[in-house]
N, C-alpha and C positions, 0 to 999 in steps of 0.2 A: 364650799362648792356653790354657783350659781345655780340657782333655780331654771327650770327653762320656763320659757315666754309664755303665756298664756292670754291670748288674745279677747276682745269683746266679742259676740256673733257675726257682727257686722263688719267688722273688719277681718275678722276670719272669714266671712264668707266671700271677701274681695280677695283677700289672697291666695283663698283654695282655688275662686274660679279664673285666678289667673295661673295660678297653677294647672289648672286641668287646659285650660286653652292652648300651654302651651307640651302638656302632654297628650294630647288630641293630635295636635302638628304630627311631634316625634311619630306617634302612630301612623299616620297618616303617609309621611314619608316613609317611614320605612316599610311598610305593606306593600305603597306602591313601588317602590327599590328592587323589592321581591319580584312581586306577579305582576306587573309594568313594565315600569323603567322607573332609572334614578330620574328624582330630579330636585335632588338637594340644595340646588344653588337657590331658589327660593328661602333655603331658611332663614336666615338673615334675616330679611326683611317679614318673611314669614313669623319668627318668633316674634318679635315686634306689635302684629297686628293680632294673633291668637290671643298675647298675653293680654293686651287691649279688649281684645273681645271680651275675653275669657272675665274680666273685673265686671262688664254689664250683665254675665253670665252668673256673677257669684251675687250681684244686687239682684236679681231676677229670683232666684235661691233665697237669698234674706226674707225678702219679705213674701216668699211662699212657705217659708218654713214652717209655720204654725198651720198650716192647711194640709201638711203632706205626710205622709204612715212615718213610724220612727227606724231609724235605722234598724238593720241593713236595710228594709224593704223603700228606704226612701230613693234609693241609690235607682232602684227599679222603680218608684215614680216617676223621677226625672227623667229618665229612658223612655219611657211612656210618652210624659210630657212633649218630650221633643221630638217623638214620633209623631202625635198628636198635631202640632205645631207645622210639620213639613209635611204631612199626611195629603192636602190639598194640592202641593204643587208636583208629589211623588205621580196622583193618581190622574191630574193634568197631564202630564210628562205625556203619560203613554198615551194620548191621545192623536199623537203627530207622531211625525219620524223625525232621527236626529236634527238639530239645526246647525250642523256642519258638516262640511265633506269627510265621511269618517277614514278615505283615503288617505287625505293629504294635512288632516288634522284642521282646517282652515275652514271660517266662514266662507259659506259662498258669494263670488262678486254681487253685489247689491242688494244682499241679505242682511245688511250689519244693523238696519233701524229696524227691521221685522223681529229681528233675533233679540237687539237688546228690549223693544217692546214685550214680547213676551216672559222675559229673563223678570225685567218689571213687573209685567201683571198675574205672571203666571208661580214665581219665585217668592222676589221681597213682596210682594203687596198681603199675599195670600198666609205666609209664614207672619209677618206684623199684623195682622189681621185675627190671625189666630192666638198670637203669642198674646194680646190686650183681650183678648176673651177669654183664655185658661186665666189668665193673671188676676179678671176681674170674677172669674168662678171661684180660685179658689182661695184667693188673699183676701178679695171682698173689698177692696180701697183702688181710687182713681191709682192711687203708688203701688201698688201692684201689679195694675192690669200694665201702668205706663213701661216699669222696669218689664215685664214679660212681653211687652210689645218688641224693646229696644232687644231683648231677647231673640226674642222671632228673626227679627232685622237680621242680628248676627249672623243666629245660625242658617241664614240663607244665605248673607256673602262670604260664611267661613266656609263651614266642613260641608255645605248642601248646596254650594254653588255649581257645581256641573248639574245638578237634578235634572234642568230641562235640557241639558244640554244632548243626550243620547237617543233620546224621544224612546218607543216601544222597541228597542232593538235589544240584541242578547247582550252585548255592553254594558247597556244599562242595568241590569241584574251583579253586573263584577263590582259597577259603582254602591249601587245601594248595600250590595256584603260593606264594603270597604267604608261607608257611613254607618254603617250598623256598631262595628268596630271601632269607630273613633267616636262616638257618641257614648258607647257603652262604658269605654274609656273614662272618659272626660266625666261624666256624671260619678261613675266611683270614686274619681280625683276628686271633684268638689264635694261630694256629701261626708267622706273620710276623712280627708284634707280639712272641712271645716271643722269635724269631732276632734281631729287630733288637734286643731290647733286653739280649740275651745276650754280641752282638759287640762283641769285647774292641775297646778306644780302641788306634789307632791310635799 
């Protein structure tokens, strides 16, 4: 009987966090399928870009691993971390009111440079900003801060992209459960995901 596979760190940790990116999705969708609406025609091309994320997600993980508590409780670092991470643009958010008509789902007419400007400074800048400061806290190496930058990046045009989008309204409360949930996700996937696929064959 074959052995099963037994991966190096580093390549387990690229294939848990493309695993977990793309079990973040599934989450993701079907939560909202639930207490939303469907809207699974995205997955496609969704799984695609999760799984993509999901690899800068598990290099981000690699080289924090020697700085982060040992399993289980690493799984609730990373949840941390990534609170940490989006913490800036969450407490932004509420600072203004939605940046769309939350009527008709839609930007308003000649809103669309004001919106994306802030989506930019108030979103990705703040999340890459933070992600290259956790990274350089707790890996200690330009290659750490850099992967937890590209980190940050992600997790603001993946699972944290609407953040500004609800501004202080009660909506925004339904999104943040629903990140809570697909973060919470995703970090068990990758820190499990990497032990299992690190454990030497039997």
């Amino acid at each position: 009987m074959d052995k099963p596979l037994s991966f190096d760190p580093n390549t387990a940790s690229l294939i848990a966090g493309a695993l977990s990116g793309v079990v973040g999705l599934l989450v993701f969708l079907t939560i909202h399928h639930f207490w939303i609406r469907p809207i699974w025609s995205i997955a496609p091309i969704g799984l695609i870009i999760a799984a993509l994320g999901g690899l800068a997600v598990g290099w981000a993980y690699n080289e924090l691993r020697s700085g982060l508590p040992p399993r289980p409780l690493a799984s609730l670092a990373m949840v941390g971390l990534i609170a940490a991470i989006l913490a800036p643009a969450i407490l932004l958010s509420f600072t203004h009111g939605p940046l769309f008509d939350l009527e008709t789902a839609n930007i308003r007419p000649g809103e669309g440079g004001q919106v994306a400007l802030r989506i930019g400074l108030e979103l990705i800048l703040t999340a890459t900003v933070m992600g290259a400061l956790a990274g350089w806290l707790i890996g200690r190496s330009p290659r750490a801060a850099l992967a937890t930058a590209v980190a940050g990046f992600v997790f603001a045009i993946g699972p944290g992209h609407n953040i500004p989008m609800f501004g202080a309204t009660p909506v925004a409360v339904k999104q943040l459960v629903i990140l809570l949930a697909v973060v919470a996700v995703s970090a068990i996937t990758l820190v499990e995901g990497g032990a299992l696929l690190t454990r030497p064959a039997p």
